[in-house]
LUMGU-129833 format. One record per residue (C-alpha): residue number from 1; residue in one letter; chain; x, y, z. Coordinates in steps of 0.2 Angstrom, whole numbers, plus 5000, padded with zeros to 4 digits. Example, Ala and Ser with C-alpha at 12.3 -4.5 7.8 and 13.67 -1.06 7.14 Angstrom:
<pts>
+-----+-----+-------+------+------+------+
|   n | res | chain |   px |   py |   pz |
+-----+-----+-------+------+------+------+
|   1 |   a |     A | 5062 | 4978 | 5039 |
|   2 |   s |     A | 5068 | 4995 | 5036 |
+-----+-----+-------+------+------+------+
</pts>
This chain:
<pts>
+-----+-----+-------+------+------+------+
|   n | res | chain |   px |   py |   pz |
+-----+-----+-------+------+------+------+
|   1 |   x |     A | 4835 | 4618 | 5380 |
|   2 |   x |     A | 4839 | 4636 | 5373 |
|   3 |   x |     A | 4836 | 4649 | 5386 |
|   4 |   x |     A | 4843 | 4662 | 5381 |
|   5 |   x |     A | 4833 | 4680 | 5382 |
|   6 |   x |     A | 4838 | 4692 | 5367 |
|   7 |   x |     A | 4829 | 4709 | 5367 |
|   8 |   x |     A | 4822 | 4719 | 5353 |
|   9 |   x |     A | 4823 | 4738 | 5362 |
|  10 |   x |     A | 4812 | 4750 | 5351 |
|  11 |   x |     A | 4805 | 4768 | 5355 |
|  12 |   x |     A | 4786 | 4772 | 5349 |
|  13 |   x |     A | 4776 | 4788 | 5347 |
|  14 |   x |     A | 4759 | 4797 | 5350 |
|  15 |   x |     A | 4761 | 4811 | 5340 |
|  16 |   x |     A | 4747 | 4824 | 5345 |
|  17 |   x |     A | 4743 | 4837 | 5332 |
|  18 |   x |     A | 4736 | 4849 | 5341 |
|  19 |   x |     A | 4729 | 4861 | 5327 |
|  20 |   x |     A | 4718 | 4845 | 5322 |
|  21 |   x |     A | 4716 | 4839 | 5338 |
|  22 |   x |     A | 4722 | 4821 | 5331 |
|  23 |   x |     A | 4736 | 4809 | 5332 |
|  24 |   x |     A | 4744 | 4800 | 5319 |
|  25 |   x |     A | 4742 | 4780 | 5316 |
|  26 |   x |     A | 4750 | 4769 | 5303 |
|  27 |   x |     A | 4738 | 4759 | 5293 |
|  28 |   x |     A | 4748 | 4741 | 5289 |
|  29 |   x |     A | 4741 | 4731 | 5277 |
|  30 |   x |     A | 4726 | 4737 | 5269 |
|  31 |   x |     A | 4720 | 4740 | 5288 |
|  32 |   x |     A | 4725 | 4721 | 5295 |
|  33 |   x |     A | 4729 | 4730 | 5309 |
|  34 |   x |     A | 4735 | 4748 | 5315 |
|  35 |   x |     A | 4753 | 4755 | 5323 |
|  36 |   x |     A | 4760 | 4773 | 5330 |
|  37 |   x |     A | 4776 | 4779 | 5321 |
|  38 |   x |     A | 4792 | 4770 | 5331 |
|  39 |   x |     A | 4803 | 4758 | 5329 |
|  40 |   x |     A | 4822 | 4751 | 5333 |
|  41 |   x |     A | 4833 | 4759 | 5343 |
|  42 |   x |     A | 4849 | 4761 | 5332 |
|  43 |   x |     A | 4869 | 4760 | 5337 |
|  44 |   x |     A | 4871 | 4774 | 5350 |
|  45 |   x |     A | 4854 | 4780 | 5347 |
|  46 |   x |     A | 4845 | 4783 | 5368 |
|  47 |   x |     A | 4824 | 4778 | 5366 |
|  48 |   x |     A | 4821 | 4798 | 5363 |
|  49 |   x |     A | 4831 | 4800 | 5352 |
|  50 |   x |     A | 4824 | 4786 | 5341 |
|  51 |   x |     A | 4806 | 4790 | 5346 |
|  52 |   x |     A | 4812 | 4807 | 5337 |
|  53 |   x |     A | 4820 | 4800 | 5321 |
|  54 |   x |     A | 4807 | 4786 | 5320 |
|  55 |   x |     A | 4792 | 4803 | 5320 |
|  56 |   x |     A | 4801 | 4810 | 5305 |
|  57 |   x |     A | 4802 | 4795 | 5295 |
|  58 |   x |     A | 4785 | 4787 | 5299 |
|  59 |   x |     A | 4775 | 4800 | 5306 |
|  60 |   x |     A | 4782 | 4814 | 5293 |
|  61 |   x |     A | 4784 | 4829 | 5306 |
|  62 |   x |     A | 4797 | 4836 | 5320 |
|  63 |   x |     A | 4790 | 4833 | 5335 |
|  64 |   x |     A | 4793 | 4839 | 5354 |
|  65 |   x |     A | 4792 | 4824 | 5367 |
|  66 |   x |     A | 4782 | 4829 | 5383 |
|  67 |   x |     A | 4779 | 4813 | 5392 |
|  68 |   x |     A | 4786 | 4796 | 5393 |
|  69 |   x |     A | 4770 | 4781 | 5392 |
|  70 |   x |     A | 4779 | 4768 | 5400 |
|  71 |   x |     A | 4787 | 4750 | 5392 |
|  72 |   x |     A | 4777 | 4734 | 5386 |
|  73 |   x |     A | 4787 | 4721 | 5381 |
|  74 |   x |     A | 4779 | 4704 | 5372 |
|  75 |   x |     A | 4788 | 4687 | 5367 |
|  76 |   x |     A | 4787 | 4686 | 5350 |
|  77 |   x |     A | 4776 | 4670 | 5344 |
|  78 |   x |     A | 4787 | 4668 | 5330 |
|  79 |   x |     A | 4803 | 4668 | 5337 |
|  80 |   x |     A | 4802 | 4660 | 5355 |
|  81 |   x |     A | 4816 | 4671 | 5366 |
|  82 |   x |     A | 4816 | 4687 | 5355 |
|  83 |   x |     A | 4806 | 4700 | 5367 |
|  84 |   x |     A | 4801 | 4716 | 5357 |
|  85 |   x |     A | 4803 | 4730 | 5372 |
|  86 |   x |     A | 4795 | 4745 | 5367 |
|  87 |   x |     A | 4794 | 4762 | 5375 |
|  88 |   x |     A | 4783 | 4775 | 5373 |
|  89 |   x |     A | 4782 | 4794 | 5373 |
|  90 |   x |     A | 4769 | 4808 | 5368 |
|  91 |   x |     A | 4774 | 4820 | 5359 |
|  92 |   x |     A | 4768 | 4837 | 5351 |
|  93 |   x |     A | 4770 | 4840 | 5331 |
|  94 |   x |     A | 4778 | 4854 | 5329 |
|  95 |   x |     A | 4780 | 4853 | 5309 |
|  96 |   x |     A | 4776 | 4844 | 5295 |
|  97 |   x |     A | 4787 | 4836 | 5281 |
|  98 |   x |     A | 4778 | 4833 | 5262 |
|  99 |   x |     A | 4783 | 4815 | 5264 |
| 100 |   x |     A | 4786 | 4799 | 5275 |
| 101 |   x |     A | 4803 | 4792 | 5275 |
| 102 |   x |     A | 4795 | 4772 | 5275 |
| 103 |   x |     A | 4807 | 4758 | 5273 |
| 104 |   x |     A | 4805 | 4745 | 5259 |
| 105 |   x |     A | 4799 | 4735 | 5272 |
| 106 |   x |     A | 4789 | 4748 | 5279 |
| 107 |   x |     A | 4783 | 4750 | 5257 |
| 108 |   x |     A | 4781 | 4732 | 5255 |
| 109 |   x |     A | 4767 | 4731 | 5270 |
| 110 |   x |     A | 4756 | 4747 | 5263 |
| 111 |   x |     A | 4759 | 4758 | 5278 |
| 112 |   x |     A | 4749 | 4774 | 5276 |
| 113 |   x |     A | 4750 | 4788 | 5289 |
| 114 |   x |     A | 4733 | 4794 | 5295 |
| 115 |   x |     A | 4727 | 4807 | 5306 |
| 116 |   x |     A | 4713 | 4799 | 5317 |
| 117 |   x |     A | 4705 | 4806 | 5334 |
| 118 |   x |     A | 4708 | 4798 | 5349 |
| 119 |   x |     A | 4691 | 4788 | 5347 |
| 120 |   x |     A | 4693 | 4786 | 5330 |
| 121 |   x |     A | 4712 | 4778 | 5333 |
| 122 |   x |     A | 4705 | 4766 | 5350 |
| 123 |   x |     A | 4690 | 4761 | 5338 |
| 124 |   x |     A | 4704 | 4755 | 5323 |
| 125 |   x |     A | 4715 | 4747 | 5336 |
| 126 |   x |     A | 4700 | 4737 | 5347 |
| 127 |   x |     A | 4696 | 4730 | 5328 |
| 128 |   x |     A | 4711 | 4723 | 5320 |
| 129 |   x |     A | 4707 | 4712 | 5305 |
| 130 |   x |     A | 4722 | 4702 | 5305 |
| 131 |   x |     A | 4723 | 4685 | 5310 |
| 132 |   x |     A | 4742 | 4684 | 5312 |
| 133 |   x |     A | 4747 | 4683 | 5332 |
| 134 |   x |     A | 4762 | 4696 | 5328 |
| 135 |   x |     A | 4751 | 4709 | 5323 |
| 136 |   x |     A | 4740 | 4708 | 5335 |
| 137 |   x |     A | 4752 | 4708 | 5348 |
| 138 |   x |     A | 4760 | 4724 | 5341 |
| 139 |   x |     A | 4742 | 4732 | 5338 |
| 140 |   x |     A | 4737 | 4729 | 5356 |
| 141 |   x |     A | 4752 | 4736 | 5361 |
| 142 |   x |     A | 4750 | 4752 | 5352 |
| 143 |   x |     A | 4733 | 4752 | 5357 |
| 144 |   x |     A | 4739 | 4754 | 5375 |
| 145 |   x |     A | 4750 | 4766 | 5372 |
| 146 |   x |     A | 4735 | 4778 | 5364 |
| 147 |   x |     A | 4722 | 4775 | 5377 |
| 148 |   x |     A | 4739 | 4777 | 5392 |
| 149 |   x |     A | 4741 | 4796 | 5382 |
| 150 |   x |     A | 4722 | 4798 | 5381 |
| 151 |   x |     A | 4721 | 4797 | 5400 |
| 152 |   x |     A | 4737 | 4809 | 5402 |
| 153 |   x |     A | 4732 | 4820 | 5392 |
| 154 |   x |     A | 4712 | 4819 | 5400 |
| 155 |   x |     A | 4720 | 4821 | 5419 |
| 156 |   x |     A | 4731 | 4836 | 5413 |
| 157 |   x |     A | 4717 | 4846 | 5405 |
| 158 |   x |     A | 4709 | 4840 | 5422 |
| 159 |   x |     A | 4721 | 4851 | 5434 |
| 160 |   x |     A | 4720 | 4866 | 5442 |
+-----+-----+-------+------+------+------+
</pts>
């Protein structure tokens, strides 16, 4: 019996544009399900400075982080012992680049970048079409991530 534990550490992104008053979602698959820009930590990198990298390349602007969101971490149903931990941080756009930066992976899985309010992202999230257990996993995840910056956001504006 194999129990070994290998981690998957990854930094994700709210990206709030505050001109529009939206944040940014990735659209996978024709809409199977929905993501925030983020993704692996790489060699050195530390999770903010991945969640920065991984805004230009999927999210298509600089951004300024203002808060972290916190970590969830899920098994992957695939590959029994491989946990995907992601962290999360909200950040502001501060400016926009002409194009994204996806991966062929990232081509090959129709990823389009779209600018959604709050309400509009939760309603995307709490209806993914895809049937496959991974994506799920990772929409809901993102999903938690939004309405955790919803709520930070809300109880800021909320302050004296």
């Amino acid at each position: 019996m194999n129990n070994k534990k290998e981690i998957r550490r990854a930094a994700r992104t709210v990206i709030v544009d505050e001109e529009l008053n939206k944040i940014a979602v990735l659209e996978v698959n024709n809409g199977g399900y929905h993501k925030i820009p983020g993704g692996g930590i790489e060699g050195d990198e530390n999770p903010e400075d991945a969640a920065l990298r991984e805004a230009i390349e999927e999210g298509a602007c600089d951004v300024e982080l203002i808060a972290e969101l916190g970590e969830i971490e899920f098994e992957s149903p695939e590959t029994p012992g491989l946990f995907n931990n992601s962290v999360c941080f909200l950040a502001r756009k501060i400016k926009g680049h002409e194009v994204n930066s996806f991966t062929e992976e990232e081509l090959k899985n129709k990823f389009k970048l779209l600018w959604l309010t709050f309400d509009e992202a939760i309603n995307l999230f709490e209806n993914v079409k895809s049937q496959v257990e991974y994506d799920i996993k990772m929409n809901n995840r993102d999903l938690e991530f939004v309405k955790r910056a919803k709520e930070f956001l809300k109880s800021k504006d909320a302050q004296p």
